[in-house]
One Martini backbone bead per residue (centre of mass of N, CA, C, O) as a GRO file, in nm:
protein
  492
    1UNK     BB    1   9.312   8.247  12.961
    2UNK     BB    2   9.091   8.500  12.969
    3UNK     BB    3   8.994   8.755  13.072
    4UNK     BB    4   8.778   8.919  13.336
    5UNK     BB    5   8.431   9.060  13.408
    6UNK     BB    6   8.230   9.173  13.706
    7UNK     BB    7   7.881   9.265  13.705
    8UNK     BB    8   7.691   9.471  13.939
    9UNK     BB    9   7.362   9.458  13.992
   10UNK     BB   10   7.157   9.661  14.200
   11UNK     BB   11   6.882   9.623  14.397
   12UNK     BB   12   6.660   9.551  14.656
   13UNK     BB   13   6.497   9.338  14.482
   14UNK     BB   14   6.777   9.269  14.349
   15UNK     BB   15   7.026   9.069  14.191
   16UNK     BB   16   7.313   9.073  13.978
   17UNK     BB   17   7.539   8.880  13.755
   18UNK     BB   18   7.819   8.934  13.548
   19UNK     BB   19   8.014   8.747  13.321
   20UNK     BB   20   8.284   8.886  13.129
   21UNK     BB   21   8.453   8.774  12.789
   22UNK     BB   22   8.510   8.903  12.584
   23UNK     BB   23   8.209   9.076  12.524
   24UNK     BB   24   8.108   8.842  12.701
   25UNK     BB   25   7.856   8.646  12.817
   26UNK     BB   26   7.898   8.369  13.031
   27UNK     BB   27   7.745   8.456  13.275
   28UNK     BB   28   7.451   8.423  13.528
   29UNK     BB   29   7.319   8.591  13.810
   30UNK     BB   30   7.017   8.559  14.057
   31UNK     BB   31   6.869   8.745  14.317
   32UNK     BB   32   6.583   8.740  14.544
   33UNK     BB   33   6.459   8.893  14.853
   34UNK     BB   34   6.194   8.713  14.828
   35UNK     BB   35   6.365   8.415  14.793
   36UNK     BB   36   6.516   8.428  15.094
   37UNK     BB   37   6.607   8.194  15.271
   38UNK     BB   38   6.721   8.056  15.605
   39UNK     BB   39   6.879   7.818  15.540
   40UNK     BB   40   7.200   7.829  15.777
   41UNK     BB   41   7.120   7.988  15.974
   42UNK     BB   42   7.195   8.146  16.299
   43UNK     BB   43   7.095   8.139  16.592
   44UNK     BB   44   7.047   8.290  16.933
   45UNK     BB   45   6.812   8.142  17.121
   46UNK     BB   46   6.529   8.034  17.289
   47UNK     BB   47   6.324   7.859  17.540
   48UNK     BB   48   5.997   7.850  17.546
   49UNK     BB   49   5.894   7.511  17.499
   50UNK     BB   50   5.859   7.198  17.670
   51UNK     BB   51   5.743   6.888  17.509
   52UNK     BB   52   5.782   6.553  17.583
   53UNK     BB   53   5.524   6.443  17.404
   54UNK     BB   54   5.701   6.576  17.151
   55UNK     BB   55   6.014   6.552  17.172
   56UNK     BB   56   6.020   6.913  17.212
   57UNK     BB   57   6.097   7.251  17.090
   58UNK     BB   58   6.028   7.595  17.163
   59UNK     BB   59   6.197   7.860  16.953
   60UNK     BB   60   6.307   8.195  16.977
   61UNK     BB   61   6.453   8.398  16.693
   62UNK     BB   62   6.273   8.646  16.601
   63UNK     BB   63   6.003   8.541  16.465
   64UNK     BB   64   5.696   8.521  16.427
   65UNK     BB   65   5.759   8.227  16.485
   66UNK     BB   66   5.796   7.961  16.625
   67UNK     BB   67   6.054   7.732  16.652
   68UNK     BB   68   6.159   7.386  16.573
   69UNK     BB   69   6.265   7.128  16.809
   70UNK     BB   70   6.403   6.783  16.760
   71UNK     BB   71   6.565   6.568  16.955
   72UNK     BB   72   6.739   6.430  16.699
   73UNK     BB   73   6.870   6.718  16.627
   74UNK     BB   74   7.017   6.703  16.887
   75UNK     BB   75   7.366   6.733  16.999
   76UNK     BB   76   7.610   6.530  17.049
   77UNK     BB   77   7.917   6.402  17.163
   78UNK     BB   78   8.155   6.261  17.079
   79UNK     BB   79   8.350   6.001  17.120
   80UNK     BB   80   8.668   5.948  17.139
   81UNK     BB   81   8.742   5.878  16.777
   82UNK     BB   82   8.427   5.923  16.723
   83UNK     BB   83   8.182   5.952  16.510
   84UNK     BB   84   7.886   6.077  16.468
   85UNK     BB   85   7.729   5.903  16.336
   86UNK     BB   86   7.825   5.650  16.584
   87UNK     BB   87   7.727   5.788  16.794
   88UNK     BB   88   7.422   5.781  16.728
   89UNK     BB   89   7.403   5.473  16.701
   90UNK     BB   90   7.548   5.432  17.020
   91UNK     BB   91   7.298   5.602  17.160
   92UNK     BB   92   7.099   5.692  17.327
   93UNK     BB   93   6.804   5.850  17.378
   94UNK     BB   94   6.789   6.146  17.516
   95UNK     BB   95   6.564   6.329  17.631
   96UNK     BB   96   6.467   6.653  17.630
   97UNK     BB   97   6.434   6.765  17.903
   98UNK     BB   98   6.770   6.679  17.969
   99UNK     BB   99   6.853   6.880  17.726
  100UNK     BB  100   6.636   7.137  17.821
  101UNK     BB  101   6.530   7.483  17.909
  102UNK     BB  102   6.336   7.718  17.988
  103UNK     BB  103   6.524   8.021  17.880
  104UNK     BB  104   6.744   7.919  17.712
  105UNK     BB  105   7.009   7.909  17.574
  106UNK     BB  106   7.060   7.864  17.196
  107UNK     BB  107   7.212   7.763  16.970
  108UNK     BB  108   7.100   7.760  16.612
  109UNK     BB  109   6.990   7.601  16.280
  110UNK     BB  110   6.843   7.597  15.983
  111UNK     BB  111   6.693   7.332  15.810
  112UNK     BB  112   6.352   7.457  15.757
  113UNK     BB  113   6.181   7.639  15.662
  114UNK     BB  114   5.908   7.797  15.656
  115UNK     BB  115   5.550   7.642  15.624
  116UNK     BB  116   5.297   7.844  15.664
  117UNK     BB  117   5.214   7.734  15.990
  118UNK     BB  118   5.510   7.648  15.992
  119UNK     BB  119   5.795   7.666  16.150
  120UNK     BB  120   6.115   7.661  16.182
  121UNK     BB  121   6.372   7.393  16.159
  122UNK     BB  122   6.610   7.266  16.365
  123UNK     BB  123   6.954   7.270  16.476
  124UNK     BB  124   7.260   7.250  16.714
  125UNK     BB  125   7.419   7.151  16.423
  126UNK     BB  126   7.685   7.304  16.310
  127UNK     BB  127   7.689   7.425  15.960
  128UNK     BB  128   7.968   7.549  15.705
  129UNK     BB  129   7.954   7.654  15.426
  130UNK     BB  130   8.176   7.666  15.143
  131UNK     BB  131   8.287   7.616  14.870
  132UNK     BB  132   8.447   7.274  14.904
  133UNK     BB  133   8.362   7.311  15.241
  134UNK     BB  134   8.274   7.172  15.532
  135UNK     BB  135   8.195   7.296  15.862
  136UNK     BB  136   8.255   7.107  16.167
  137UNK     BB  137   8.290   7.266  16.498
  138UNK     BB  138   8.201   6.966  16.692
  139UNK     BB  139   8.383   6.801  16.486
  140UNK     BB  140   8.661   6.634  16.381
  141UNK     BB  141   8.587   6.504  16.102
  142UNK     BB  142   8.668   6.330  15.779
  143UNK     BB  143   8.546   6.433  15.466
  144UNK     BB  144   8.366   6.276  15.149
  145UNK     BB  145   8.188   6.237  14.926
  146UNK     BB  146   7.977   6.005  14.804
  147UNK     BB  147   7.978   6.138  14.484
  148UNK     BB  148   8.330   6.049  14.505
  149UNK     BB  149   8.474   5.817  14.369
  150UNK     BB  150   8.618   5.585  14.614
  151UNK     BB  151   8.886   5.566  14.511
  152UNK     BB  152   8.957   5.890  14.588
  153UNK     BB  153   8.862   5.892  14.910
  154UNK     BB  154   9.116   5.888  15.051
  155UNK     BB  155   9.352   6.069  14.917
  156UNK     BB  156   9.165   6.316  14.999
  157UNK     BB  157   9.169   6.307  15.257
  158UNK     BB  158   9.461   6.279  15.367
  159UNK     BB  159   9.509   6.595  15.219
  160UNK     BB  160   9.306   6.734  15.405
  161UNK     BB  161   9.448   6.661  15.714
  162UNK     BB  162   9.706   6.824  15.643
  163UNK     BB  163   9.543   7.068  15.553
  164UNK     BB  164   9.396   7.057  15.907
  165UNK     BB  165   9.553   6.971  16.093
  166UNK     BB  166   9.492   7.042  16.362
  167UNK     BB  167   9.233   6.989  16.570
  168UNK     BB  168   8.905   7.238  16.511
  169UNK     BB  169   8.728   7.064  16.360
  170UNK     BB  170   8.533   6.954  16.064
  171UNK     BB  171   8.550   6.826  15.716
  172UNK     BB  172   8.382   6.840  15.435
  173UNK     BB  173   8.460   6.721  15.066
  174UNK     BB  174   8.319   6.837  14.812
  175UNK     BB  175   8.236   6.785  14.438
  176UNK     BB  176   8.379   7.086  14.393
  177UNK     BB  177   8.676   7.007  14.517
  178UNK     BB  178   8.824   6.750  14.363
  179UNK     BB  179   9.019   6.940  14.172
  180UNK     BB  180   9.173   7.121  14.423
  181UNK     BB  181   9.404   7.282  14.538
  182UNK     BB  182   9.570   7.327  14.821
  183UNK     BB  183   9.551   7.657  14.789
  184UNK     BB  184   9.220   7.637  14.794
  185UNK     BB  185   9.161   7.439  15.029
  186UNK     BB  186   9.291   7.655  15.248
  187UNK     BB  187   9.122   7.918  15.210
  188UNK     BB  188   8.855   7.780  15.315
  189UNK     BB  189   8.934   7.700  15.608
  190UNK     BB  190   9.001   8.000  15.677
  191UNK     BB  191   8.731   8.085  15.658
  192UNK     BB  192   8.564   7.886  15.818
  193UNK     BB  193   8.734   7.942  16.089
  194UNK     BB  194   8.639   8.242  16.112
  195UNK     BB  195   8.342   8.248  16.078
  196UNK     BB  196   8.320   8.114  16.371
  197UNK     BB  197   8.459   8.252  16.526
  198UNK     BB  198   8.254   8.512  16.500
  199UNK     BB  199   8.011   8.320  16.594
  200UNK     BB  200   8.104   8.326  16.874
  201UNK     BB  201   8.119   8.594  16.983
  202UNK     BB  202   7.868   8.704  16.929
  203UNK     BB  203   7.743   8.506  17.091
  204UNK     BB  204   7.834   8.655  17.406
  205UNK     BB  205   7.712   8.949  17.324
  206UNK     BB  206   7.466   8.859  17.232
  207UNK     BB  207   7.108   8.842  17.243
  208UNK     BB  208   6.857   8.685  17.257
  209UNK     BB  209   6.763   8.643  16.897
  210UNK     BB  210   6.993   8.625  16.759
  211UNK     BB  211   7.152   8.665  16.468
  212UNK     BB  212   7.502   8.492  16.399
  213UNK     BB  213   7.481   8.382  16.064
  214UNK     BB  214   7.451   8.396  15.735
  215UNK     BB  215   7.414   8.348  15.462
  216UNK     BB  216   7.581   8.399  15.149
  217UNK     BB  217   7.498   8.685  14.942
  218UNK     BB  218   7.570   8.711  14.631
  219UNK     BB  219   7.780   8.951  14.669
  220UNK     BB  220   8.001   8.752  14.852
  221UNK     BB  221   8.021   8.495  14.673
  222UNK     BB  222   8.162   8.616  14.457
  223UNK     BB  223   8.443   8.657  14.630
  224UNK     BB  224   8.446   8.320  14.651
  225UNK     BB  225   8.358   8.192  14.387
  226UNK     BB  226   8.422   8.374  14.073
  227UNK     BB  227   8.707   8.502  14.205
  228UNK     BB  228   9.024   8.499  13.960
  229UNK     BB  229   9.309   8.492  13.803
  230UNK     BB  230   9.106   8.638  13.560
  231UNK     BB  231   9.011   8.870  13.738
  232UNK     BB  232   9.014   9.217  13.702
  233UNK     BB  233   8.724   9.345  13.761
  234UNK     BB  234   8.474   9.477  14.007
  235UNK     BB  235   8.190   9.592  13.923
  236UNK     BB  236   7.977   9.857  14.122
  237UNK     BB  237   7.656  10.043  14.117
  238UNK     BB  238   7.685  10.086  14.401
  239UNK     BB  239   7.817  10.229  14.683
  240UNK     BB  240   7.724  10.095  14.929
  241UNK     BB  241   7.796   9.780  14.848
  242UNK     BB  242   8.075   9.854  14.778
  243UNK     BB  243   8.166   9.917  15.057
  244UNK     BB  244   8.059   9.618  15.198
  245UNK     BB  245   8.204   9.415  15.003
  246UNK     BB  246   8.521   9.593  15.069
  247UNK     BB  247   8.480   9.491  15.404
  248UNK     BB  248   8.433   9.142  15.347
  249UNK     BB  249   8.697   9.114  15.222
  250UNK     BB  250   8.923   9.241  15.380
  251UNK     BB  251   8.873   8.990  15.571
  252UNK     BB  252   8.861   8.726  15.379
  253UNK     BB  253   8.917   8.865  15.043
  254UNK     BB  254   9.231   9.074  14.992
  255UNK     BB  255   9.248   9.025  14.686
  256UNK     BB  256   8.940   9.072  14.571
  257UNK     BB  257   8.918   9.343  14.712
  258UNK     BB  258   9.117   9.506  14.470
  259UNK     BB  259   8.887   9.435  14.205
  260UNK     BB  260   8.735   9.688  14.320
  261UNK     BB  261   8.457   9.877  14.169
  262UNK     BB  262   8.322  10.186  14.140
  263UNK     BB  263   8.070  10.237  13.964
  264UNK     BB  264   7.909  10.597  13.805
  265UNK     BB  265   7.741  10.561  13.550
  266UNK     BB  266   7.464  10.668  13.382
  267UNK     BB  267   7.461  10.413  13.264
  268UNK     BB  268   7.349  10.154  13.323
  269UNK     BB  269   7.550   9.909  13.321
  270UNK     BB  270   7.432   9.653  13.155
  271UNK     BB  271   7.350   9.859  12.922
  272UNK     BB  272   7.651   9.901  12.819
  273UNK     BB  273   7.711   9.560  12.814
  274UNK     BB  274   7.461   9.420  12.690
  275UNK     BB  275   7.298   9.222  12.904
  276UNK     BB  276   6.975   9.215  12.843
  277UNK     BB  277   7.023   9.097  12.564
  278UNK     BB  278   7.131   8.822  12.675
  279UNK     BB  279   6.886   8.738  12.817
  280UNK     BB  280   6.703   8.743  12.599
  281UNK     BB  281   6.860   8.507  12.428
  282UNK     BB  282   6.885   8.316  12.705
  283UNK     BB  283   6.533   8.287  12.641
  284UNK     BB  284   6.560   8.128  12.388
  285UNK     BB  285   6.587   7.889  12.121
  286UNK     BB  286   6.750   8.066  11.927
  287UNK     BB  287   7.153   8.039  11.798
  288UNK     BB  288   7.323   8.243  11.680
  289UNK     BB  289   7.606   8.241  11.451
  290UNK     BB  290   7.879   8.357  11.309
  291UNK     BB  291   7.847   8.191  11.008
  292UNK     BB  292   7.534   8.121  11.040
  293UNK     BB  293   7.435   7.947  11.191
  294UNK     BB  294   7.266   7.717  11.457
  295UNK     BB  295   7.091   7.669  11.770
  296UNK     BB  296   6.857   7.425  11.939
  297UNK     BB  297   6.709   7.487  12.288
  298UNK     BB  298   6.577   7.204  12.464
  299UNK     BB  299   6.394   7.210  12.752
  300UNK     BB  300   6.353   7.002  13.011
  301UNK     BB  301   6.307   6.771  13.277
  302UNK     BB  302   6.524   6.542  13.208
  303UNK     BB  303   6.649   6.740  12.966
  304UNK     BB  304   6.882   6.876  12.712
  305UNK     BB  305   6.908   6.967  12.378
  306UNK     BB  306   7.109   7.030  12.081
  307UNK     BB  307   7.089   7.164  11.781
  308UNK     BB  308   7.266   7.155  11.484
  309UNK     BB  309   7.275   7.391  11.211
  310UNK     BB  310   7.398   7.548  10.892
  311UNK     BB  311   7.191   7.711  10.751
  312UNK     BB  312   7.407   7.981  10.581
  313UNK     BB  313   7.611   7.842  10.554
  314UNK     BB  314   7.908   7.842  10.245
  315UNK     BB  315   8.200   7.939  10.264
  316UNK     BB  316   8.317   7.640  10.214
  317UNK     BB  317   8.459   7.456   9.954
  318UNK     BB  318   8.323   7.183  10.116
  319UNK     BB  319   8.087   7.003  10.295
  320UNK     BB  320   8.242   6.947  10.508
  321UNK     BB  321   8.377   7.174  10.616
  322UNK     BB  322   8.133   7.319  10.655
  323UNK     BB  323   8.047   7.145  10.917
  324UNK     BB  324   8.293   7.162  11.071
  325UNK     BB  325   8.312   7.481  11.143
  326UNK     BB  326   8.058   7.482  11.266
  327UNK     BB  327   8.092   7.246  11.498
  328UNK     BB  328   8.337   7.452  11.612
  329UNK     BB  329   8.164   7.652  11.713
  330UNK     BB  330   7.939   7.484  11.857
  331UNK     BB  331   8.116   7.415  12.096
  332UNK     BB  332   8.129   7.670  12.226
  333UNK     BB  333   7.880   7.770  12.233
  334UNK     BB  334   7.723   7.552  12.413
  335UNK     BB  335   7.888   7.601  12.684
  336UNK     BB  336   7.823   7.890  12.706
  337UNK     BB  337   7.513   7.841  12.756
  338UNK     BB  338   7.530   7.617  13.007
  339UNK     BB  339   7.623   7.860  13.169
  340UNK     BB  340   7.435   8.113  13.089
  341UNK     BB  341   7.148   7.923  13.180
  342UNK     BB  342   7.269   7.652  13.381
  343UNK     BB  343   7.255   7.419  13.309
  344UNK     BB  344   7.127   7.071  13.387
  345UNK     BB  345   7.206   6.730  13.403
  346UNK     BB  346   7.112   6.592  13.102
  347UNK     BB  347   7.296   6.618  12.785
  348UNK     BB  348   7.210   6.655  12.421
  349UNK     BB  349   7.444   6.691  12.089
  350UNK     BB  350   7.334   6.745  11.788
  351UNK     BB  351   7.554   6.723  11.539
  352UNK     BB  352   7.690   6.743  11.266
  353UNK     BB  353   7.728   6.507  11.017
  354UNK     BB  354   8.086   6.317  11.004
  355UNK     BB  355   8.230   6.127  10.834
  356UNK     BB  356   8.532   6.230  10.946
  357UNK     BB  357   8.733   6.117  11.231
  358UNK     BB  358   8.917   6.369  11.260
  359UNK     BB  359   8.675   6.582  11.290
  360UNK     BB  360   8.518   6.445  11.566
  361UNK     BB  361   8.782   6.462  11.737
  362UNK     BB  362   8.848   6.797  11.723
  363UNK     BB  363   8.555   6.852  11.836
  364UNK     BB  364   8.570   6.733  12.068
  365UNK     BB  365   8.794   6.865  12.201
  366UNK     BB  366   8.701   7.123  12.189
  367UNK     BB  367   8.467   7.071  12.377
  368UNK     BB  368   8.626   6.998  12.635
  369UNK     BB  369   8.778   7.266  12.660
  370UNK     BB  370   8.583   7.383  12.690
  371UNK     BB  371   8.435   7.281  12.987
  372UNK     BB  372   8.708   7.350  13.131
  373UNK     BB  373   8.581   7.655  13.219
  374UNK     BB  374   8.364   7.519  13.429
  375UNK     BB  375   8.246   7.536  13.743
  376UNK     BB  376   8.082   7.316  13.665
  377UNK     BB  377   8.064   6.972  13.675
  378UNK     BB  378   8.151   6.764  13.417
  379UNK     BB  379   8.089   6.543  13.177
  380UNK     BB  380   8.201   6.364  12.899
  381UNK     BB  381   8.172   6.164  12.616
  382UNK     BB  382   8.103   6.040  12.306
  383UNK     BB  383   8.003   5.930  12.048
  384UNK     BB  384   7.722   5.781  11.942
  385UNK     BB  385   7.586   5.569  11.713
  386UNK     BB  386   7.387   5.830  11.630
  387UNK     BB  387   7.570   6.112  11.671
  388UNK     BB  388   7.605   6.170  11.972
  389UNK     BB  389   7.627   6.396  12.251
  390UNK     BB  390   7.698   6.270  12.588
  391UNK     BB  391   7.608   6.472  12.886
  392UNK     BB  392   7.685   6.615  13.235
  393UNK     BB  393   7.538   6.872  13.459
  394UNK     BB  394   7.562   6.983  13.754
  395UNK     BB  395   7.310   7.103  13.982
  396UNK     BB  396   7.298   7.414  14.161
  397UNK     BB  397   7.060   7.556  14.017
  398UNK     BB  398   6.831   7.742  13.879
  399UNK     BB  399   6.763   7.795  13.570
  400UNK     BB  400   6.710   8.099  13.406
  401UNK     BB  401   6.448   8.014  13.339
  402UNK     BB  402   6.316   7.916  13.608
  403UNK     BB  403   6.353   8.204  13.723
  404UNK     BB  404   6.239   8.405  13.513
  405UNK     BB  405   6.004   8.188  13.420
  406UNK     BB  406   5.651   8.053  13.300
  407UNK     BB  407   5.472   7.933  13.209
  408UNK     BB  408   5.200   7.949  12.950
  409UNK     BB  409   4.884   8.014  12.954
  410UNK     BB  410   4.799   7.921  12.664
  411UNK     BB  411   5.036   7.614  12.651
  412UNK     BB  412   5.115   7.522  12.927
  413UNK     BB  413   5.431   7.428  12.855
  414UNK     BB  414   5.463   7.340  12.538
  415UNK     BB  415   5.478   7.525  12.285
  416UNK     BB  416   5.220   7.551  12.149
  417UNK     BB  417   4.875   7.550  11.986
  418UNK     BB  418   4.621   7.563  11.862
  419UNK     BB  419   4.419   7.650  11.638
  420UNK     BB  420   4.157   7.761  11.547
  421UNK     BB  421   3.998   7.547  11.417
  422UNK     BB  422   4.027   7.323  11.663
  423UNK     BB  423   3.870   7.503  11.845
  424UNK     BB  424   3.578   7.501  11.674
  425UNK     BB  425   3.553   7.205  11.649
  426UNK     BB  426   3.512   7.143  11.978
  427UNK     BB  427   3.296   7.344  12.003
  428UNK     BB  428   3.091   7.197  11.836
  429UNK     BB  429   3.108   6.898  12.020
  430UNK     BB  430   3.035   7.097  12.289
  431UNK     BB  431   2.724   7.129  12.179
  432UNK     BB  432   2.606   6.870  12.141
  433UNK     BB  433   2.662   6.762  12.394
  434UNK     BB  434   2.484   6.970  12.581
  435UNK     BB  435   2.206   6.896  12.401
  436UNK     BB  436   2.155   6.628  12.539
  437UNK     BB  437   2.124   6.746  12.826
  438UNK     BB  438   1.994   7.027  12.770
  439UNK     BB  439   1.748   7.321  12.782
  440UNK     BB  440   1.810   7.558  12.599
  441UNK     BB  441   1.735   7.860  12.427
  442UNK     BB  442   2.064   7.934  12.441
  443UNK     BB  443   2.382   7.940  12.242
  444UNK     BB  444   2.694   8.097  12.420
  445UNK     BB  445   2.983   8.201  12.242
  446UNK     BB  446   3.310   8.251  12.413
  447UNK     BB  447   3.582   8.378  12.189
  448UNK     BB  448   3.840   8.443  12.036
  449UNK     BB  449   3.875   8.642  11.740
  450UNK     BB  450   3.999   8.406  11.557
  451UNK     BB  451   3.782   8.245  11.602
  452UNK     BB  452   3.472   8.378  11.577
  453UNK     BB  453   3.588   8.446  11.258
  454UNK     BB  454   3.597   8.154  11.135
  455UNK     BB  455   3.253   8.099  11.259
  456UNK     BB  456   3.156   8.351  11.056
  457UNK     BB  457   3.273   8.230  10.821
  458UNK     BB  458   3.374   7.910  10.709
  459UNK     BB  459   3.217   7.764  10.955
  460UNK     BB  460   2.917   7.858  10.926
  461UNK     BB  461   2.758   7.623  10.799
  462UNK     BB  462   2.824   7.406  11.049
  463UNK     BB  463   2.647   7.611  11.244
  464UNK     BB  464   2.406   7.596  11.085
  465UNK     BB  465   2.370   7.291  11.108
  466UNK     BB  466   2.387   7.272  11.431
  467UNK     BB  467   2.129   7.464  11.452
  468UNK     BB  468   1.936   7.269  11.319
  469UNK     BB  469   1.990   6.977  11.463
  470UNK     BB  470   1.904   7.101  11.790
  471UNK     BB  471   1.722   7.328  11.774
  472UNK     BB  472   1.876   7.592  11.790
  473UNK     BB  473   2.062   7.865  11.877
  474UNK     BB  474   2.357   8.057  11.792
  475UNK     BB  475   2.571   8.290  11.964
  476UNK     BB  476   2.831   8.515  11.899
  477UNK     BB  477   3.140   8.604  12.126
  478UNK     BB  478   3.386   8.831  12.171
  479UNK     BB  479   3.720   8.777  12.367
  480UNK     BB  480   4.007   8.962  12.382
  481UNK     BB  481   4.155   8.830  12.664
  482UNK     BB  482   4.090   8.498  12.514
  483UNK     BB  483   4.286   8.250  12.427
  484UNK     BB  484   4.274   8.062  12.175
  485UNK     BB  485   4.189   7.756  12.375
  486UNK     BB  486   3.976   7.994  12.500
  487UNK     BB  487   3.651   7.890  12.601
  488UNK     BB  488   3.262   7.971  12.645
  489UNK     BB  489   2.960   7.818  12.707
  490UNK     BB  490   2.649   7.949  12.705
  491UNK     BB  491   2.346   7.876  12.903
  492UNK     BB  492   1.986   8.028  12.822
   0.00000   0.00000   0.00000
């Protein structure tokens, strides 16, 4: 695999990263300071006011609302030998009076956002995410995802078990766990462990109200998530910035935290490796291939489809030989979008038909071999009998588009708009409807300059003839502000 280099733009209001690999972006991680939510966070909280009457108890963590603590969320001690689970189900529910007193200081994890005038939802039950692992400090359980399939998860558990020894909390192996090295799930056991200890000490020192833990931000993720054996350098563009996540590696990961470098450069980092073209080009629909040829990728709720087009590329002696080297260069380039843009869910690519099964079997293997660098779960299935080739690709947030970009208020997320003619016809049956209802002195049309322009000049006679037939004037106003299929009819 070729070496990699990891790009951090920061500023108050938003942070970049961009994984760039032989001068190419693979990667791109956007999170902005206004859209970061609570959850995960810990707070040493203190016990405002217990309900009985709705065996809840309001906690203050030092937000503008108090957070709400309801008894099902209050954490029990499992009986030895008894997983978390099995306690809940064999004890029946203490009062939460009996469970908690105004005053009390209590340890708390945010488990929903607050939402307009409701307080955040809390738990006592602290779960704390690493990259492969999660870890419950107050259970000893060995546990694996549900969505790793049965066959797997006795051998998971098993190799888990070993490498978290003596028991010292519990740890659940994540979907994008399965297939990850034991020194790789040592780093983590190590990192959450860490983690939890500095969260115990925090508890002792400081005074109640106080955040105790935070879910970690993209700049400290690049070096639990991002940064590999094949990473060379982490260039990050503040002082501030670099200097807070070379000690907060230098505490968790010190191998990473050697590949941090201060930019210092005149020019915008991303302006540099030409970062923003890439951005601009991954929120567009058509990617240009270097042969020639090009992909159409149209991204819906459903799924995503990727269509493989020959374009100008003429270059190979004869047309199988064609359409395979475009195929071989799309199973690239498609990969590598599916990266950069995030796409998750159903992906289906439809590549040009190959007659020749050599030639099939080759573009799938290509197609695999990159698959086989993302770090997000990937199925792949085979060509199916229509020629296409059906994968899914596991969501872990939201795609680059749908973080960036929000639907089009003209075509209202259709990606179309009617005509001008369309919508002039609109007009004149809205304004028939109209005249049947009311009885006004005079109808004006008001509508974009294309539209008034199209019904002043081709389709004035139908004007006239609807306005002899209702017996009323029609007047046009032309109005710059309104998107083609935007009029209002005004009745005077």
């Amino acid at each position: 695999m070729s070496q990699e280099d990891i790009l951090i733009n920061w500023s108050p209001q938003e942070t970049r990263v961009a994984v760039v690999e032989n001068a190419a972006v693979q990667e791109l991680h956007v999170e902005r300071a206004s859209e970061r939510g609570l959850v995960g966070n810990i707070y040493l909280g203190k016990v405002s006011r217990v309900l009985p009457g709705m065996q809840s108890a309001f906690i203050d963590i030092g937000l503008d609302k108090a957070a709400f603590l309801h008894v099902a969320d209050v954490w029990h001690p499992p009986a030895e030998g008894e997983s978390l689970s099995a306690s809940r189900a064999s004890q029946p529910q203490v009062p939460i009076e009996k469970q908690v007193f105004e005053g009390q200081a209590l340890m708390v994890q945010v488990i929903k956002d607050p939402i307009g005038t409701k307080g955040a939802r809390l738990s006592t039950q602290v779960s704390i995410a690493g990259r492969l692992l999660v870890f419950l400090p107050q259970d000893d359980h060995i546990g694996v995802s549900q969505k790793i399939p049965l066959a797997q998860r006795d051998e998971l558990r098993t190799r888990l078990q070993k490498l978290v020894g003596e028991p010292g909390g519990g740890f659940i192996l994540r979907t994008n766990g399965e297939d990850s090295s034991d020194a790789e799930l040592g780093e983590d056991i190590a990192y959450l462990r860490k983690t939890w200890a500095r969260i115990k000490d925090a508890s002792m020192r400081l005074p109640p109200k106080s955040l105790l833990h935070q879910d970690l931000n993209l700049l400290q993720r690049v070096l639990r998530d991002l940064v590999s054996e094949h990473t060379v350098t982490i260039k990050v563009d503040s002082r501030e910035q670099f200097e807070a996540l070379h000690a907060f590696g230098m505490e968790f990961m010190p191998a990473a935290a050697g590949k941090l470098q201060h930019y210092k450069g005149e020019r915008p980092i991303f302006d540099l490796f030409g970062i923003d073209e890439e951005i601009a080009k991954a929120l567009g629909r058509r990617v240009e291939l270097k042969s020639g040829g090009y992909l159409i990728v149209d991204q819906t709720e459903a799924l995503t489809t990727v269509d493989v087009n020959t374009g100008g590329f003429v270059g190979a002696r004869n047309f199988d030989d064609t359409i395979f080297k475009t195929n071989l260069e799309a199973a690239g380039a498609i990969a590598r979008q599916l990266r950069l843009r995030n796409l998750g869910g159903i992906i289906i690519a439809d590549f040009i038909d190959m007659t020749r099964e050599d030639h099939r079997e080759a573009v799938l293997a290509e197609f695999r071999k990159q698959l086989a660098r993302d770090r997000v779960k990937t199925m792949l299935g085979g060509f199916s009998q229509l020629g296409l080739l059906e994968m899914t690709r596991k969501r872990t947030r939201e795609s680059l588009a749908h973080m960036l970009c929000e639907p089009c208020p003209s075509c209202t997320g259709k990606g179309i708009v009617k005509t001008a003619r369309s919508v002039a016809y609109d007009i004149l049956r809205e304004i028939l409807r109209e005249a049947r209802q009311f009885n006004p002195r005079e109808f004006r049309v008001v509508a974009a300059p294309q539209v008034i322009e199209l019904l002043l000049d081709e389709e004035s006679q139908h004007m006239a003839g609807l306005s002899d037939f209702i017996g009323k004037p029609i007047s046009l106003q032309s109005e710059a502000s309104m998107w083609q299929e935007q009029y209002d009819i005004v009745l005077l």
